[in-house]
C-alpha positions in Angstrom: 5.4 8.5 -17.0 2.1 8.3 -19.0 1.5 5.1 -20.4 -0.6 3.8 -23.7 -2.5 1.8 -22.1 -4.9 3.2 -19.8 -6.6 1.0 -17.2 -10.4 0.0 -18.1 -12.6 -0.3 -14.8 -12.6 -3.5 -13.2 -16.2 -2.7 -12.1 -18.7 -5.9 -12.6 -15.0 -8.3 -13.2 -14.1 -10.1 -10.2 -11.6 -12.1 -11.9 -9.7 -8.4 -13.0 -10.1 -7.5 -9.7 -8.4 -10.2 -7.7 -5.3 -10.3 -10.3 -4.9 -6.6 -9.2 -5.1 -7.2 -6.1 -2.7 -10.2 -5.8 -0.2 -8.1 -8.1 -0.4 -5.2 -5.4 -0.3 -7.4 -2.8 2.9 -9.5 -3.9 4.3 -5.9 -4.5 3.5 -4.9 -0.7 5.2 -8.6 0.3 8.3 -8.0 -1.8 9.4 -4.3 -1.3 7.3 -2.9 2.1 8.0 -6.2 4.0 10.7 -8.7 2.5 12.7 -5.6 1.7 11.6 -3.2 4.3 12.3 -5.7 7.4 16.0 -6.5 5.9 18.5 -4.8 7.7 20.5 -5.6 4.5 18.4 -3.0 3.0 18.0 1.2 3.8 15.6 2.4 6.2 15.1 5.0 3.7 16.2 5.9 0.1 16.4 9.7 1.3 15.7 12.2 -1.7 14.9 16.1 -1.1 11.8 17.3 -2.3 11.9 19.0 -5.4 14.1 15.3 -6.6 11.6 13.0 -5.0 8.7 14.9 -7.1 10.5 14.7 -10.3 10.4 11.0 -9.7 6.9 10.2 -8.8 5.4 12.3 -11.6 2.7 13.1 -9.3 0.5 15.1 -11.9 -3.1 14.8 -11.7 -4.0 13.4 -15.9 -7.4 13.2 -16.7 -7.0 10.0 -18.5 -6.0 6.7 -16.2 -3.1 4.2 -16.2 -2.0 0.7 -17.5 -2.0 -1.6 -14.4 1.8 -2.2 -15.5 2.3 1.6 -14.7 -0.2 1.4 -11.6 2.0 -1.1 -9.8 5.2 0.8 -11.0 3.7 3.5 -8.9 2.8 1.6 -6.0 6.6 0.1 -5.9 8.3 4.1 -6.5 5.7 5.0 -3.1 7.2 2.4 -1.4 10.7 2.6 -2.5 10.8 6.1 -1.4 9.1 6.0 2.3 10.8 5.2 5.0 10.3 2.0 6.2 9.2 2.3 9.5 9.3 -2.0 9.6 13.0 -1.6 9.6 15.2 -3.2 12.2 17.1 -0.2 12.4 14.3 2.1 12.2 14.0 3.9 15.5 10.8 5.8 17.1 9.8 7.5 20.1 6.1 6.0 19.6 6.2 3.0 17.3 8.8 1.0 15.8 9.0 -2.6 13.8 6.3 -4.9 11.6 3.8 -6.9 13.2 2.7 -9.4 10.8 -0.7 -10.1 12.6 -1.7 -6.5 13.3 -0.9 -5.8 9.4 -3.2 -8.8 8.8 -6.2 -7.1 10.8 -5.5 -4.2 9.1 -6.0 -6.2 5.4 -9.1 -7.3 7.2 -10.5 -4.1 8.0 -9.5 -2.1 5.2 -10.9 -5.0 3.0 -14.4 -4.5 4.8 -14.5 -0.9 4.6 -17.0 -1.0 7.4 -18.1 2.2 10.2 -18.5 1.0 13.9 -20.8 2.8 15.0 -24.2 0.5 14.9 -24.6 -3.3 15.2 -26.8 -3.4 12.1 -23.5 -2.3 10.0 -20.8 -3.5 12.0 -22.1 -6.5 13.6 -18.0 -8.1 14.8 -16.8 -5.4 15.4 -19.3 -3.4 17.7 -19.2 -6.6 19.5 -15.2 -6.7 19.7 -15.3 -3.7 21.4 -17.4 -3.9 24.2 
């Protein structure tokens, strides 16, 4: 799956950085929760092991990826989970999407913050006491 392209940082290039992001995130939207909340769609494309490696390619290269390839990636990962969102996607300790505890996860993740003093974490040592 190597591509001839490989993917230049986007360190310093905010502009590179939010078109990567808004591609990921439109893939996320499309195949994780469009597709993975349709009950017209399967809870999971099922594929045994040694298949399911053979299509993710999941050699470590030492050179990087074309974003095109990146994203082609991102969409294969979530093709091939199980989408735990599903309708029909049954759990003994969680079940279904909720769209505003995925947003406060975006939040968080986004941050990249510890909670553990005020100084770093200002909101949220505050949020939970």
């Amino acid at each position: 799956m190597a591509d001839s392209e490989a993917l230049p940082s986007l360190a310093g290039d905010p502009v590179a950085v939010e078109a990567l992001l808004r591609a990921v995130f439109g893939v996320v939207v499309d195949e994780a929760i469009q597709k993975g909340t349709s009950v017209s769609q399967k809870v999971c494309e099922w594929k045994e092991p040694e298949e399911l490696k053979q299509l993710l390619d999941l050699e470590l290269r030492s050179q990087g990826e074309s974003q095109k390839q990146i994203l082609e990636r991102c969409r294969a990962v979530i093709r091939y989970s199980v989408k735990t969102g599903h309708p029909r996607f049954f759990n003994q300790l969680f079940s279904g999407l909720d769209p505003h505890a995925l947003a406060g996860r975006i939040i968080t993740e986004s941050l990249n913050t510890s909670q553990y003093t005020y100084e770093i974490a200002p909101v949220f040592v505050l949020m939970e006491e």
